[in-house]
C-alpha positions in Angstrom: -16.9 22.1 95.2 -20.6 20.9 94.6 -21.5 17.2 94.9 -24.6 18.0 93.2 -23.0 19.7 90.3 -20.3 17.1 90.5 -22.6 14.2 90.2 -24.1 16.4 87.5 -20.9 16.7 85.8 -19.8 13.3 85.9 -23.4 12.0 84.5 -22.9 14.3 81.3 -19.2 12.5 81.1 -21.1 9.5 81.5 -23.2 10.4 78.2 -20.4 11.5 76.6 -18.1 8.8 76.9 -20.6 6.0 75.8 -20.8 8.2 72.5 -17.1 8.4 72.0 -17.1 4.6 72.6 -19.9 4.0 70.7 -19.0 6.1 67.5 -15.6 7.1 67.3 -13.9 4.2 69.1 -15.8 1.6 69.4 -15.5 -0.6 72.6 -17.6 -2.8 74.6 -15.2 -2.0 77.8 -15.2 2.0 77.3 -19.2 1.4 77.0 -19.1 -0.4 80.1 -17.8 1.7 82.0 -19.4 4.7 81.0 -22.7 3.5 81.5 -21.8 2.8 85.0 -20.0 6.0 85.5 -23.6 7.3 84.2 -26.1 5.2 85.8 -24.1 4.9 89.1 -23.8 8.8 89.7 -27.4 9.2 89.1 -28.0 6.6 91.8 -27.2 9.3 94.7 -29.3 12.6 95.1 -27.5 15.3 97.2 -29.6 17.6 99.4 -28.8 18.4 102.6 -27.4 14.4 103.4 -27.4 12.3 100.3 -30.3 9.9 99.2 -30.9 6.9 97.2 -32.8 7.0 94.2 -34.4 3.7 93.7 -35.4 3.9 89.7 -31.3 4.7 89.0 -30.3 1.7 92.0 -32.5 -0.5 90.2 -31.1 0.4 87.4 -28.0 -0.1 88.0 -29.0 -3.6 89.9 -30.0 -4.8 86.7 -27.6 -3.9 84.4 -25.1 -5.1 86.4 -27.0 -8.5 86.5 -26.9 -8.1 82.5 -23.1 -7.1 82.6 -22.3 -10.0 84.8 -23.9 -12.8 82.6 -23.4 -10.9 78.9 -20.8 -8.5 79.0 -18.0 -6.7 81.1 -19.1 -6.7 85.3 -15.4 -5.0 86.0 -15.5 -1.7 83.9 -19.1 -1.5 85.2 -18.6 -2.1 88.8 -15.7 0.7 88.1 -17.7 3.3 86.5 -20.0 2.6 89.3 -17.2 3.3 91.7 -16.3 6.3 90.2 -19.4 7.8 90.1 -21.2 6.7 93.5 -17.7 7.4 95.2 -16.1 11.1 94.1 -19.6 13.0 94.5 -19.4 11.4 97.9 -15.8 12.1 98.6 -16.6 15.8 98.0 -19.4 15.7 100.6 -17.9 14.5 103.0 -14.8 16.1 102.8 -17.1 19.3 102.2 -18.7 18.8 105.5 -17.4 18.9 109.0 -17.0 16.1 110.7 -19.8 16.1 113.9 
């Protein structure tokens, strides 16, 4: 499996997910968490090694210092987990260890 295409793939969840939660169910925690799942995915590149990308860490940095004063840090912080952490999974798991 692609980290790239996975990152990819969890982003458009991401997207999706704060629409269902926005629309069809509405709920400040499901909204939460899928902007982190967005927002946090997007915050790794993967090339050959993976990269930071400051705009989407920024990003993230401050919504998460909005989320901690106004809303819902822990399905944030989750989302955030989820996406930063199974792209990364894959790559290393991918790759051989040197």
């Amino acid at each position: 499996m692609n980290p790239n295409r996975l990152s990819q793939s969890l982003a458009l969840l991401g997207v999706a997910a704060y629409a269902y939660f926005l629309f069809l169910r509405p709920n400040q925690e499901g909204m939460a968490l899928a902007v982190g799942l967005f927002v946090g995915t997007m915050g790794l590149a993967y090339g050959e090694k993976p990269f930071l990308v400051p705009f989407f860490v920024g990003l993230f940095a401050l919504l998460f210092l909005l989320q901690l004063f106004f809303g819902h840090p822990i399905p944030f912080l989750t989302g955030g987990a989820l996406g930063v952490g199974l792209p990364y999974l894959v790559y290393r798991l991918r790759k051989p260890a040197k």
